[in-house]
C-alpha positions as CSV (number, residue, x, y, z in Angstrom):
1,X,41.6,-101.1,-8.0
2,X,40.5,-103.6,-4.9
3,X,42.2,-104.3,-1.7
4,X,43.6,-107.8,-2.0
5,X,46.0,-107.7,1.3
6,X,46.8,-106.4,4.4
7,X,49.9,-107.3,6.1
8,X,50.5,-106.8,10.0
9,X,53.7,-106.5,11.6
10,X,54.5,-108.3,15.0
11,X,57.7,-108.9,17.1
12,X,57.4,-112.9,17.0
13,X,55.2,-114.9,14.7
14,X,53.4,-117.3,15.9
15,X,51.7,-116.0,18.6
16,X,50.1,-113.7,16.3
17,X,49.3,-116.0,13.7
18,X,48.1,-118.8,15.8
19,X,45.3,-116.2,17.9
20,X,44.1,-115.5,14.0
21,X,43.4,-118.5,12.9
22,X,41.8,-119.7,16.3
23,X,39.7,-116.5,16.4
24,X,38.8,-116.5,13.1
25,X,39.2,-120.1,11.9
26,X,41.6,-119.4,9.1
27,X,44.6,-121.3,8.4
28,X,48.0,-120.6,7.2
29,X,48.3,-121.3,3.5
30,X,51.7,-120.2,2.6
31,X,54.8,-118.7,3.7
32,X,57.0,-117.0,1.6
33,X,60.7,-117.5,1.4
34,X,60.7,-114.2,-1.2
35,X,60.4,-111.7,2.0
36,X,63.7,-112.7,3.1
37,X,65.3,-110.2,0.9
38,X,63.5,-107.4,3.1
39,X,65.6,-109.8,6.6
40,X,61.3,-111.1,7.8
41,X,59.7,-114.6,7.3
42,X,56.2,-114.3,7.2
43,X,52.7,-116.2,7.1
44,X,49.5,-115.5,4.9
45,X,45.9,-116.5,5.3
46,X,43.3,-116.7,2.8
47,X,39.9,-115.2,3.6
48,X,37.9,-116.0,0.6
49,X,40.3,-114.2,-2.2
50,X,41.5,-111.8,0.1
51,X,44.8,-112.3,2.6
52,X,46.3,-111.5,5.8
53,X,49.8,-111.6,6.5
54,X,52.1,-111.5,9.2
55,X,55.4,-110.5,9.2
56,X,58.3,-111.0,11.9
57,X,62.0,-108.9,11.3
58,X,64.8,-111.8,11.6
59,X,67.4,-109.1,10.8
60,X,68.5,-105.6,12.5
61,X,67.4,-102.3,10.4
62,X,64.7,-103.8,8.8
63,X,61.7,-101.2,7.7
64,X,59.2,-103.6,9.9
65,X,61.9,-103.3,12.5
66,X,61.3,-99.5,12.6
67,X,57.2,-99.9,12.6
68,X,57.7,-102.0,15.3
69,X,59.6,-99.6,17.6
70,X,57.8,-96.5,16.0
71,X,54.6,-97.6,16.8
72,X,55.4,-99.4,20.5
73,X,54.7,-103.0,19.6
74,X,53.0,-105.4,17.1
75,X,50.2,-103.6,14.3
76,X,49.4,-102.7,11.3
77,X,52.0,-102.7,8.4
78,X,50.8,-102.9,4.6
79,X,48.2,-102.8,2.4
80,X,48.3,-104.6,-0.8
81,X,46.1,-103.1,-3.8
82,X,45.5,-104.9,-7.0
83,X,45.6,-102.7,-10.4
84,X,45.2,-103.3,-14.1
85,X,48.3,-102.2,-15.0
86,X,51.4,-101.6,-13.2
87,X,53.3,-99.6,-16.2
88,X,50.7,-97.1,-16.0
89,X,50.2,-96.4,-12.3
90,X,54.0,-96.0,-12.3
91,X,53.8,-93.2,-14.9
92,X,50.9,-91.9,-12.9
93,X,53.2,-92.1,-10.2
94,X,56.3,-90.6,-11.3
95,X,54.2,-87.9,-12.6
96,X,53.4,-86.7,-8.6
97,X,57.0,-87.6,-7.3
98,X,55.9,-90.3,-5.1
99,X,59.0,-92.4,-5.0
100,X,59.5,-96.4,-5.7
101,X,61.2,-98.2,-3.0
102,X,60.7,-101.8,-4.3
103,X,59.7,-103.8,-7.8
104,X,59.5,-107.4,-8.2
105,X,57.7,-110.7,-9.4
106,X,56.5,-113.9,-9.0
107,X,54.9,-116.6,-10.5
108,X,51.6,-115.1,-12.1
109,X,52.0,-111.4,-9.9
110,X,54.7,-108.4,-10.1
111,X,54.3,-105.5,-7.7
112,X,55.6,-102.2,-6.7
113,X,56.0,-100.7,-3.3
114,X,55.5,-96.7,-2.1
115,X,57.5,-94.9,-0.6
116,X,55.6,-94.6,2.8
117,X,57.1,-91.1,3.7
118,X,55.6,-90.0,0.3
119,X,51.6,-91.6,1.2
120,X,51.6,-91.9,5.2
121,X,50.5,-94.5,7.4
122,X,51.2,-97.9,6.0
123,X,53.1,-99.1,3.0
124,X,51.4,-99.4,-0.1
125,X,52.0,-102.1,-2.7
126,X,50.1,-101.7,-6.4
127,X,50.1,-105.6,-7.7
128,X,48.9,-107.1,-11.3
129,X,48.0,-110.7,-10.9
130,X,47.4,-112.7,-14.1
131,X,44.9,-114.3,-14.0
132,X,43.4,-111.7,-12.5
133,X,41.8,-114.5,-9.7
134,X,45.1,-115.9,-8.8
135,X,47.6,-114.1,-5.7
136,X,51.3,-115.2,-6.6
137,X,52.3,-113.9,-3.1
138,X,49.9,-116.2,-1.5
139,X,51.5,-119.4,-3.0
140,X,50.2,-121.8,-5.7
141,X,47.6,-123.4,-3.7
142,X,46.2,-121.2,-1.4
143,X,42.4,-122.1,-2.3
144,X,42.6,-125.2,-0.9
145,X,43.1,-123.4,3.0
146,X,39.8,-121.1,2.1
147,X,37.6,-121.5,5.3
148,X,34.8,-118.8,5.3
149,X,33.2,-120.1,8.5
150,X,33.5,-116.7,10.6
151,X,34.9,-114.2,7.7
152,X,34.7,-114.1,3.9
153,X,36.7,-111.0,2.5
154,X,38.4,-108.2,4.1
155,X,36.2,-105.5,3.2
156,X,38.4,-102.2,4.5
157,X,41.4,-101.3,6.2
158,X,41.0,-98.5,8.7
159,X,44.4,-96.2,8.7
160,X,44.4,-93.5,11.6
161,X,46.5,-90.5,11.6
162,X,46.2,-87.1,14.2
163,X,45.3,-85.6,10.5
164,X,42.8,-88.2,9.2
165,X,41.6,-85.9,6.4
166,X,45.2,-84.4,5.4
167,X,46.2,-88.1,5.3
168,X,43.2,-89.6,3.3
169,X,44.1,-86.4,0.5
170,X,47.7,-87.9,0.2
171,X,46.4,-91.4,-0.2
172,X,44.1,-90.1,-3.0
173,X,46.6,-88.4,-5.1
174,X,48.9,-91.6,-4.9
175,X,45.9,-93.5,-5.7
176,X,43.8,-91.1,-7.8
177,X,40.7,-91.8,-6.0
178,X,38.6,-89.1,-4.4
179,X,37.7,-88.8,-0.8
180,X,34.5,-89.1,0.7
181,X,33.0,-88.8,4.6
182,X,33.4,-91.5,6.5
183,X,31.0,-93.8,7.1
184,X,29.9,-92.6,10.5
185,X,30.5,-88.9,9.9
186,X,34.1,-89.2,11.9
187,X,37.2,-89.3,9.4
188,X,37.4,-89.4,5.7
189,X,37.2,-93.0,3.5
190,X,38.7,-93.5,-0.2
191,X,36.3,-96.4,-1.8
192,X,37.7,-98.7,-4.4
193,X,36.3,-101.1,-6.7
194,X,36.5,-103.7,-4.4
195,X,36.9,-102.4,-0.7
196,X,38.0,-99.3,0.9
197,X,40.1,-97.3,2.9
198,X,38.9,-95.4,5.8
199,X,41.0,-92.8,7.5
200,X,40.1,-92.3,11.7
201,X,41.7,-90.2,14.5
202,X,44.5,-91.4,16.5
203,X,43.0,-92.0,20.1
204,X,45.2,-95.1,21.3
205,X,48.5,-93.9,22.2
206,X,50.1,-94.9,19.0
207,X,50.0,-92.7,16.2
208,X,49.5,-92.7,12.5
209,X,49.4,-96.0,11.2
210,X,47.0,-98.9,10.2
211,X,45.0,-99.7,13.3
212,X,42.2,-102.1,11.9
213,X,40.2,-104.1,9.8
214,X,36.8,-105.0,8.4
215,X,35.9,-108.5,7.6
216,X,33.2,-109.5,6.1
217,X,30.9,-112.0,8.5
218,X,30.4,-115.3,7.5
219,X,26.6,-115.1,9.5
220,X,25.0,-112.1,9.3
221,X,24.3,-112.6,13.4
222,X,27.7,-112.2,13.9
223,X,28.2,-108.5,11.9
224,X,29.1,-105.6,14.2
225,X,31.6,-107.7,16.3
226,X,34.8,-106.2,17.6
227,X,37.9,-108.0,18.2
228,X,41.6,-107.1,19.2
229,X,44.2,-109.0,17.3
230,X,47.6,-108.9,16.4
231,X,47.6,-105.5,17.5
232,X,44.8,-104.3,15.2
233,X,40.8,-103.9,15.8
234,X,39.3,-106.6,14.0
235,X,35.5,-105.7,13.2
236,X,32.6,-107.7,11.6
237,X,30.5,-106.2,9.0
């Protein structure tokens, strides 16, 4: 299992989206027409194999609509996980009641989407891409908008909750993987193959939800950075 995505939510588009890119010299390599069916356009960037996304509602009574007012303003949305094999995690699934809200496919890449009242704090989406390399949801050519100048992978998404450690136990069921301390001795963190999850206290105002992310630097000098962006804490590791 390795985080492949994280998705943001954010009242307009391209304000977001353009202080990304500047800040972290990426560049928009596809949008999706797809996400229409859920009433939001959208915009991803690659960092090395991994993606951003930002989504806008362009409909009333979307689900991003309710984030958006739940959680006063533009933040943290999704996080997109790539498995080995869908059929199986949806067994796995069934098996603890945790309830499917979406299936789909693309070209090369079918996912499924979690219930978020049964995991807490974000969405989650299990995805098989075949080849394994490729990200259907990111287009057919998003290698050629790979910059790693200032970031090269997202390395964790950091979900905060009141409860960090009840929240980080629901999150390892859904995703049989056990918790472990966080890094710093302050919440709980669920590694994966490839990245990790790390579950904080709720100290800004705006309750459980995914508040940041870990990038990878693309010069070591620059590691232990902090940024705000989007409406998420953008840190350098």
């Amino acid at each position: 299992m390795r985080l492949r995505q994280v998705a943001l939510v954010a009242r307009d588009l391209d304000p977001p989206v353009d202080e990304l890119c500047r800040a972290l010299s990426l560049e928009v390599c596809y949008r999706d027409p797809g996400v229409g069916v859920f009433g939001l356009r959208n915009a991803l960037m690659a960092i090395g194999d991994t993606f951003l996304e930002v989504v806008t509602p362009v409909r009333a009574g979307t689900t991003a609509g309710r984030y958006l007012e739940r959680r006063g303003g533009d933040g943290g949305y999704m996080v997109l996980l790539q498995v080995d094999d869908l059929a199986q995690e949806r067994r796995r699934l069934d098996g603890l009641g945790v309830r499917i809200v979406w299936e789909g496919s693309g070209a090369g890449i079918s996912g499924m989407h979690l219930h978020p009242g049964d995991v807490g704090g974000a969405i989650v989406s299990m995805d098989v891409a075949d080849p394994a390399g490729s990200w259907g949801w990111a287009g057919p050519s998003w290698q050629q908008s790979v910059c790693t100048d200032v970031v090269r992978e997202i390395a964790a998404v950091e979900v905060q909750s009141p409860e960090p450690e009840v929240l980080a136990q629901r999150w390892s069921a859904a995703l049989a993987r056990p918790v472990a301390p966080g890094a710093d001795g302050d919440g709980a963190a669920i590694r994966l193959e490839w990245g990790a999850i790390r579950f904080v206290p709720a100290d800004d105002g705006r309750g459980e939800g995914i508040g940041g992310v870990d990038l990878v630097a693309g010069e070591r000098a620059r590691a232990g950075e902090l940024m705000e962006l989007a409406g998420i804490r953008i840190r350098l590791v």
